[in-house]
C-alpha positions as CSV (number, residue, x, y, z in Angstrom):
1,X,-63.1,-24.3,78.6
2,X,-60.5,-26.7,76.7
3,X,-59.2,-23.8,73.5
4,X,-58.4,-27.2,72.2
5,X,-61.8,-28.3,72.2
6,X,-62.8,-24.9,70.8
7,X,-60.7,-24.3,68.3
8,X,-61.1,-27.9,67.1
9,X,-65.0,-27.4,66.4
10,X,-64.8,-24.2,65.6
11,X,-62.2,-25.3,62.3
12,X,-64.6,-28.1,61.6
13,X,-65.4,-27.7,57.9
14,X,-69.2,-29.4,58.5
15,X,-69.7,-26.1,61.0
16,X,-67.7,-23.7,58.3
17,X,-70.2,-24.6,55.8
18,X,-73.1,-23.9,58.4
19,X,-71.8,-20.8,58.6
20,X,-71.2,-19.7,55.0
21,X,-74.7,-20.5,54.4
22,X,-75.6,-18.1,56.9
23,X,-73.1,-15.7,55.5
24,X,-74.9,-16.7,51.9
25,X,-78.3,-15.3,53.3
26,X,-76.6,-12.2,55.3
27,X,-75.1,-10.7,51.9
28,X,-77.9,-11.6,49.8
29,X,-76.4,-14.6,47.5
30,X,-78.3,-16.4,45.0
31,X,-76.8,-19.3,46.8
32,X,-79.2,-22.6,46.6
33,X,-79.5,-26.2,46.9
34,X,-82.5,-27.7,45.3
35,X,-84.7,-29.1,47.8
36,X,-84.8,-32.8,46.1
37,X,-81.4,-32.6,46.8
38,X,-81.8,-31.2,50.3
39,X,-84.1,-34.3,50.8
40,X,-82.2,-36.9,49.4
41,X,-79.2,-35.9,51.6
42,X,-81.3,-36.1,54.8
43,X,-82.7,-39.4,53.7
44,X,-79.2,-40.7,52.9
45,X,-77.4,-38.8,56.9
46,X,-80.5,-41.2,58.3
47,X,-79.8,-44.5,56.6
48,X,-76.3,-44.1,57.4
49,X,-76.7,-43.1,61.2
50,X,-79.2,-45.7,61.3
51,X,-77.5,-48.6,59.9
52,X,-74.2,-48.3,60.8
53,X,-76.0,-48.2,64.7
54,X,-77.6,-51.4,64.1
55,X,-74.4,-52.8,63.3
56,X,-72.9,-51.4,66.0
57,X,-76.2,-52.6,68.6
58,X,-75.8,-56.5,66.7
59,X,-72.4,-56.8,67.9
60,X,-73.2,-55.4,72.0
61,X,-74.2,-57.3,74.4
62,X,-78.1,-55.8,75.8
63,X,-77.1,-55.0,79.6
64,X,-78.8,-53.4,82.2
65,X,-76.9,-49.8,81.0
66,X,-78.8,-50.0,77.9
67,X,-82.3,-50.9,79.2
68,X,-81.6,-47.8,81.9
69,X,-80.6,-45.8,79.1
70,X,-83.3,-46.2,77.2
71,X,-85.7,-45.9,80.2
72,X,-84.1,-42.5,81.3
73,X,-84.2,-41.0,78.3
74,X,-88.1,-41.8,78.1
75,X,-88.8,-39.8,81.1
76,X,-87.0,-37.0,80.0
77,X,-88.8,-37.1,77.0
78,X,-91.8,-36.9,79.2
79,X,-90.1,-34.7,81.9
80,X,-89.1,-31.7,79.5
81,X,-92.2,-30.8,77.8
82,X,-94.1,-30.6,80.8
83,X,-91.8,-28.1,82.3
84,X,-91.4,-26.1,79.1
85,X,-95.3,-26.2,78.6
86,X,-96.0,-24.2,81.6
87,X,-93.0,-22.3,81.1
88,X,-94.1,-20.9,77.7
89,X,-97.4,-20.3,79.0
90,X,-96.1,-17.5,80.7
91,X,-96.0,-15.2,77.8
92,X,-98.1,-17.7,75.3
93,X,-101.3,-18.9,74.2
94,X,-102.4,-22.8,75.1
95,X,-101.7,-24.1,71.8
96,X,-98.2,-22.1,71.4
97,X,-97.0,-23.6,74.2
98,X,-98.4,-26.8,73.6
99,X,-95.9,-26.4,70.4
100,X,-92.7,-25.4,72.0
101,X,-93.4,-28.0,74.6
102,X,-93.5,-30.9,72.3
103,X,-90.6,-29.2,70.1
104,X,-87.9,-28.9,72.9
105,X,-89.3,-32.7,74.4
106,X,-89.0,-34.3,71.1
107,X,-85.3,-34.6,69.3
108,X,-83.8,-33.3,65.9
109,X,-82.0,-35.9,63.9
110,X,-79.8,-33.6,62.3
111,X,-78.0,-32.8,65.9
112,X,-77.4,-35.9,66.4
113,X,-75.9,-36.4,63.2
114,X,-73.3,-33.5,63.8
115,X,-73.0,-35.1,67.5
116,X,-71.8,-37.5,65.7
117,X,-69.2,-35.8,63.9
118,X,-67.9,-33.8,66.7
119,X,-67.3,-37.6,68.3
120,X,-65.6,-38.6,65.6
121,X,-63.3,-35.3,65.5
122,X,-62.4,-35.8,69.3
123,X,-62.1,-39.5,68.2
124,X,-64.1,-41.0,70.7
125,X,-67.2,-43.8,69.9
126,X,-71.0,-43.9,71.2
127,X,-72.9,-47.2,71.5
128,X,-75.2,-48.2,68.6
129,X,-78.3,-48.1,71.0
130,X,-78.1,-44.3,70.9
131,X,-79.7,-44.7,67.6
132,X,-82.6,-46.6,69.4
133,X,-83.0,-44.1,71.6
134,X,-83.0,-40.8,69.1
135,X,-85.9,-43.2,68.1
136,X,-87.7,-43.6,71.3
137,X,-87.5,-40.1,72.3
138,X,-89.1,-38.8,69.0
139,X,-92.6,-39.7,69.7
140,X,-93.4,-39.3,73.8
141,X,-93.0,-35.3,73.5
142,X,-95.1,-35.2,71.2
143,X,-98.4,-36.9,72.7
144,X,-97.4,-34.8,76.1
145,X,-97.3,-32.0,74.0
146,X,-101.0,-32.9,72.5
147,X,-102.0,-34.5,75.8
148,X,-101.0,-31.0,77.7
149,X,-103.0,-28.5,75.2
150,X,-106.2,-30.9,75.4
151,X,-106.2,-31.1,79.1
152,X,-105.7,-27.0,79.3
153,X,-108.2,-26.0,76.2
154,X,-109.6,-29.0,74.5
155,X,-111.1,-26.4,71.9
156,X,-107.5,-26.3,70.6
157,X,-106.4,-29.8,69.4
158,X,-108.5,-30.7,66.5
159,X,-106.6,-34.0,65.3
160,X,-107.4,-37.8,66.6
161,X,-104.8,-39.7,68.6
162,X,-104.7,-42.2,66.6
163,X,-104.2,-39.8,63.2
164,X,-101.5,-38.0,65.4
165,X,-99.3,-41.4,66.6
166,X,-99.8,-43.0,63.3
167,X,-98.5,-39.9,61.5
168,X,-95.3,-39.8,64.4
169,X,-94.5,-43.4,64.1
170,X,-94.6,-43.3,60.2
171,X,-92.7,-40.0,59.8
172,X,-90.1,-39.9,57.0
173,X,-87.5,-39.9,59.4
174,X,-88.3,-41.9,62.0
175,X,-89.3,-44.7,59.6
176,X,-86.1,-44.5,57.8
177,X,-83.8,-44.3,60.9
178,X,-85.6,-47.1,62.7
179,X,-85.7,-49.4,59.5
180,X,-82.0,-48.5,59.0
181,X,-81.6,-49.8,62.5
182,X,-83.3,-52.8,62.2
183,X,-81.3,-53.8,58.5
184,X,-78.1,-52.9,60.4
185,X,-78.6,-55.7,63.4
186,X,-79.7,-58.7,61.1
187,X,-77.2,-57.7,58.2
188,X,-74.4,-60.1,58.0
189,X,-70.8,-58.4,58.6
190,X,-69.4,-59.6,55.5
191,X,-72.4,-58.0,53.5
192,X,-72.3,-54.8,55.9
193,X,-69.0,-53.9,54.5
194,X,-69.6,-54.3,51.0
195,X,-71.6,-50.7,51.2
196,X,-69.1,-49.0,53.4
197,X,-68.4,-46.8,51.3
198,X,-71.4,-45.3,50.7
199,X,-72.9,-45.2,54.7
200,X,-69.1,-43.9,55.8
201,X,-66.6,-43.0,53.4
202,X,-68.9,-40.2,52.2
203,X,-70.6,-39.2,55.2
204,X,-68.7,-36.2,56.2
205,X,-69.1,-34.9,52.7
206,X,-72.7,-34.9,52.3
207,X,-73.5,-33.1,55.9
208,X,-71.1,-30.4,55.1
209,X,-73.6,-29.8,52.2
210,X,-76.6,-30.3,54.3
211,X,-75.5,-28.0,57.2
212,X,-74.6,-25.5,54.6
213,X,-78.7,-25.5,53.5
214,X,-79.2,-25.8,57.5
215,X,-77.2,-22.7,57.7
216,X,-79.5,-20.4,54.7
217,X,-82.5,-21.7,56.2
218,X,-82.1,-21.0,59.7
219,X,-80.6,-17.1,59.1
220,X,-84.1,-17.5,57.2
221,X,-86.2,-18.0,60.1
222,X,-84.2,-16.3,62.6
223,X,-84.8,-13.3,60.4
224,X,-88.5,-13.7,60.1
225,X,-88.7,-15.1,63.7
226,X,-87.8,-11.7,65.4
227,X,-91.4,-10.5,65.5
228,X,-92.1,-13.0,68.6
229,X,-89.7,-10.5,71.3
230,X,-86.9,-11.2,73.9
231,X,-89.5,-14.3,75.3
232,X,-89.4,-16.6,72.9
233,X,-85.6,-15.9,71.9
234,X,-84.8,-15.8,75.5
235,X,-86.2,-19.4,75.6
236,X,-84.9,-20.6,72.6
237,X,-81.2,-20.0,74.1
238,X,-82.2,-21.1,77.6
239,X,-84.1,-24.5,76.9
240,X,-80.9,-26.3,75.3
241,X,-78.7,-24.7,77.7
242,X,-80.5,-26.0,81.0
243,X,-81.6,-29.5,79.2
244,X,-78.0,-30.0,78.1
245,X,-76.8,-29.1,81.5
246,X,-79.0,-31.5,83.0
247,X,-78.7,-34.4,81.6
248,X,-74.7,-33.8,81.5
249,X,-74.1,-33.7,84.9
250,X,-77.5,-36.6,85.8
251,X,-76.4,-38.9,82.9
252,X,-73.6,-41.1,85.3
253,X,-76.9,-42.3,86.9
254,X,-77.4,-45.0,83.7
255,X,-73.8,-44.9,81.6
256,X,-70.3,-43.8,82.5
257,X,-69.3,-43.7,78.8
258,X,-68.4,-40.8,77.5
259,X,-69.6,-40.9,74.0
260,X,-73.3,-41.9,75.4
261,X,-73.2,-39.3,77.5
262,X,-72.3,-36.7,75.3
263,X,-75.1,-38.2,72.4
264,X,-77.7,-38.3,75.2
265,X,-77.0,-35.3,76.2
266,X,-77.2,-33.5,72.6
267,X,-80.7,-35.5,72.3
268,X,-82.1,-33.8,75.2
269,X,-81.0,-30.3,74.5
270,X,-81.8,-30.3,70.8
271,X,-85.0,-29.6,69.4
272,X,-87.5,-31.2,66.9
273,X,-88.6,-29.0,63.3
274,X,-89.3,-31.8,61.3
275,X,-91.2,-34.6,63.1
276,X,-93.2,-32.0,65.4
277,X,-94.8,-29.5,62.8
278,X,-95.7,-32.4,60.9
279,X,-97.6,-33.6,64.0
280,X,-98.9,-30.4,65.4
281,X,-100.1,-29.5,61.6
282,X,-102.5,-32.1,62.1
283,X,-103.3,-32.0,65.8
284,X,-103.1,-28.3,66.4
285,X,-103.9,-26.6,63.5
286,X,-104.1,-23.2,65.9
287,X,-100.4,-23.6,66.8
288,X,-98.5,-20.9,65.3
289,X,-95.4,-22.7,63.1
290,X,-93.7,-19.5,62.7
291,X,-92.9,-19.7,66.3
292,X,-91.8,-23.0,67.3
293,X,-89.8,-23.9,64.0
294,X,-87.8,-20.5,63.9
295,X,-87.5,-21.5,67.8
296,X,-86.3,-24.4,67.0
297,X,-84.0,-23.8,63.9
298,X,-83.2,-20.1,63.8
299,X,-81.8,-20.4,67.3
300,X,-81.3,-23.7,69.0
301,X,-79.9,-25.6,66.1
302,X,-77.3,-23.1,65.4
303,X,-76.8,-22.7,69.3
304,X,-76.5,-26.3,69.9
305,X,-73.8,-26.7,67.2
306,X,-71.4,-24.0,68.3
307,X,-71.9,-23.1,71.6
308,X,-74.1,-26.4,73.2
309,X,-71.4,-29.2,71.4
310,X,-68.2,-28.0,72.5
311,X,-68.9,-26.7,76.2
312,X,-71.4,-30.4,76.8
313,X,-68.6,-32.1,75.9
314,X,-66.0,-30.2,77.9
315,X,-68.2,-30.9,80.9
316,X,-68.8,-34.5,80.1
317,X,-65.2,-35.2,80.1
318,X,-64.1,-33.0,83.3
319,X,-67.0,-34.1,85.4
């Protein structure tokens, strides 16, 4: 690999803070961010991605790249869980794998936001439909997740489909990204720029603090997560690693760009702790969270970030 490449992420101060936050939980600190804080910051890294992509989507031209795009990264999003579903089920229970289906089908908003900061490092640029299609993805897994545990053991799922899609479409953060998204396209330019320096100036700041409470929580649940064996850690490090892999070297099929296919590529090889326990808490009570968050969190998350980010992108650009 490029030592450029490495060295450059590895010196980024957003991944230096998710590191001392790990380092925070390792030797004990009293170290904390308020979660109102926590939230607000989240809130704020999803207006901003979102907005600034549908300024970015007002001013391109909708092409036959996009709509393929879009349509690809639907059927992963379809594709993944049903592989990882009967993958799990190999060492877990219906509504476990059910879970860690959805969760590694379904994307984290938070890797694509430091996706988006490793672009900006290597100073390369991703389309503004990426945004629309961290959106799209964020729902499908989720209902083939369901879909897969009712078809197996219908004694399992206990929520409606209608609760379930309502509660994925009206999510926190998938409300707030897609509404940023569609403010960004009909906002005039003129007006746009009067709040750029709240959705860009700033940016960089406030995930540094957010990976830093990334970084407590997730030595957390890795900690607490240890329980489940060699299995479920095994898979937490393989699923990003084979997804990434994938979709690197399969993502020339729709879009030769190198940003989109790095962003695409971070989509399907993160994993969802937000918008999929909220789902399955409602669906599939039986699930077990302390499985597929810590999966997803205590191990991909930080995977993706040091390891997945650096080499994807390596490949991307030499392939």
């Amino acid at each position: 690999m490029d030592l450029q490449i490495l060295h450059s992420n590895l010196t980024n101060p957003t991944l230096l803070y998710f590191l001392l936050g790990v380092i925070a939980v390792l030797v004990k600190s009293d170290l904390e961010i308020p979660d109102s804080i926590t939230k607000f910051i989240s809130l704020y890294l999803l207006f901003s991605i979102g907005f600034k992509g549908g300024q970015e989507l007002s001013h391109t031209a909708m092409s036959s790249e996009i709509f393929a795009t879009l349509a690809y990264a639907l059927l992963l999003a379809g594709l993944v869980p049903l592989y990882v579903f009967f993958l799990a089920r190999l060492k877990m229970s219906v509504p476990d794998a059910g879970a860690v289906a959805a969760t590694y089908g379904s994307v984290s908003a938070v890797t694509f936001v430091a996706a988006v900061s490793f672009l900006e490092m290597n100073n390369d640029n991703f389309g503004g439909h990426m945004v629309a299609v961290l959106a799209l993805m964020e729902v499908p897994a989720i209902v083939m997740g369901i879909f897969l545990i009712s078809k197996t053991n219908p004694q399992s799922a206990a929520g409606g489909w209608f609760s379930v899609l309502h509660h994925s479409l009206t999510g926190g953060s998938v409300l707030m990204v897609v509404g940023s998204l569609a403010i960004g396209y009909v906002a005039e330019t003129k007006q746009a720029e009067g709040i750029k320096p709240f959705t860009t100036d700033i940016f960089k700041g406030f995930l540094a603090i957010f990976l830093l409470e990334m970084g407590m929580v997730s030595a957390r649940r890795f900690a607490a997560f240890r329980r489940f064996g060699w299995f479920a850690i095994s898979l937490a490090l393989l699923l990003p690693l084979v997804n990434g892999l994938l979709t690197a070297y399969t993502s020339p099929l729709v879009t030769l760009d190198t940003g989109n296919r790095f962003m695409l590529t971070m989509l399907v090889a993160s994993a969802s702790y937000i918008a999929v326990p909220a789902a399955m808490r409602i669906a599939v009570p039986k699930a077990d969270p302390g499985l597929y968050i810590p999966m997803a969190l205590g191990i991909t998350f930080p995977f993706n970030i040091t390891v997945g980010m650096p080499l994807f992108y390596y490949l991307i650009v030499h392939s």
